[in-house]
N, C-alpha and C positions, 0 to 999 in steps of 0.2 A: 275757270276751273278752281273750286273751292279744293285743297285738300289739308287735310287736318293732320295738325304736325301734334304727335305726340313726345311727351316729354319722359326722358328718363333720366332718373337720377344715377351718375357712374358716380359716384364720390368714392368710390370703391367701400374695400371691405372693413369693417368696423369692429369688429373683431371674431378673432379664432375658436373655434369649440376644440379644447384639447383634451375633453372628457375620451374618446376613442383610444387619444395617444395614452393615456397614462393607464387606459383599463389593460390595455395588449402589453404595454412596458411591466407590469406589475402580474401578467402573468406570465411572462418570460424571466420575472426574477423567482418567481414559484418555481417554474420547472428546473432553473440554474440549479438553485438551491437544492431539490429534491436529489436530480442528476449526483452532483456534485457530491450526497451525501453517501447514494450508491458506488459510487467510482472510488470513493474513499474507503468505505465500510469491505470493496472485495478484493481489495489490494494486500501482501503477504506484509505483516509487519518487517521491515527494514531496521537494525539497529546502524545507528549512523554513530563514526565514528566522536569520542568527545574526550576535552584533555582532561586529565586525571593531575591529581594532585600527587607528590613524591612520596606522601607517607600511603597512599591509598595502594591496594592491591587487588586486582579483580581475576576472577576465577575464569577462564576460558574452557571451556568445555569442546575441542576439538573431533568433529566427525568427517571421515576420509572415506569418500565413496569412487570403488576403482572404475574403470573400462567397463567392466565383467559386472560390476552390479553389488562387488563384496563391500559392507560395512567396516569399518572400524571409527572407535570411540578411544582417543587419545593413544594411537598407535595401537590397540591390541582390536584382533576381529572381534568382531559381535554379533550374535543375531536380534531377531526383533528384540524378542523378549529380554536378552540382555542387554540391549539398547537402552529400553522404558529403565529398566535397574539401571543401569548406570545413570542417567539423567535425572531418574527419580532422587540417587542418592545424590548426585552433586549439586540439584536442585534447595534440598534439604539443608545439605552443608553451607549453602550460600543463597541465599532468597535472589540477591542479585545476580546469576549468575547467565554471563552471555555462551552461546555457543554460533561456534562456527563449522558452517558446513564447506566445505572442500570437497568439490564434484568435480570429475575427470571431465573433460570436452567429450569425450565420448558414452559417459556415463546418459541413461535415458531420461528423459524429464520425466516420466513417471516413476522413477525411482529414488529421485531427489523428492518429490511431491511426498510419496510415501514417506520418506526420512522424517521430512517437516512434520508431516501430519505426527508421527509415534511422537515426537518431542514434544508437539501440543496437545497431545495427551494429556501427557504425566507433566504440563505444567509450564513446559517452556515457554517463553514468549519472545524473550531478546536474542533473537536468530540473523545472523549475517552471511552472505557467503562469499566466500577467496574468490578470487580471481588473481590473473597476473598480469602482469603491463606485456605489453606488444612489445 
């Protein structure tokens, strides 16, 4: 019985093709990236607090929105429209100027939403809001 022994070479493998890995890696840092810029771009600008120097003095623009829904701008009610005037003028007075919004736990999130929006209107951008510790 003749039978014929074939030969194979196992030397194993000689090397890697990681042309695949780096096409799929490089388009997972595109999508990162892209993601990343959206998730950034629709987030509410945050003013984060920062220390200030003893001779410096910054203008706080206080807005108080109650239970009910009522505005006020540095203690005194306001409606819309005297909202934008006031913000517009304290804007004016102080290019840098931050406000803080103070919203009741009860107060509706579309009603703070609306606040934001009239202050970036007429300009505002450095908006933070109160809360209180537990």
């Amino acid at each position: 019985m003749a039978t014929s022994a074939s030969q194979h070479d196992d030397d194993g493998i000689h090397g890697i093709n990681v042309t695949p890995l780096v096409d799929i890696m490089l388009v997972l840092l595109v999508v990162f990236m892209v993601c990343a810029k959206l998730i950034a771009s629709q987030g509410v600008p945050m003013d984060l607090p920062k220390a200030a120097s003893a001779h410096e003095t910054q203008t706080v623009l206080t807005i108080a929105i109650d239970r009910e829904g009522h505005v006020s701008a540095d203690g005194k009610p306001v409606t819309d429209q005297e909202l934008r005037v006031v913000a517009r003028d304290a804007l004016h007075r102080n290019k840098e100027l931050r406000t803080v919004v103070q919203a009741s736990a009860m107060a509706t999130h579309g009603t703070v939403l609306h606040i934001v929006d009239e202050l970036r209107t007429v300009g505002v951008i450095k908006i933070a809001f109160a809360a209180e510790r537990k």
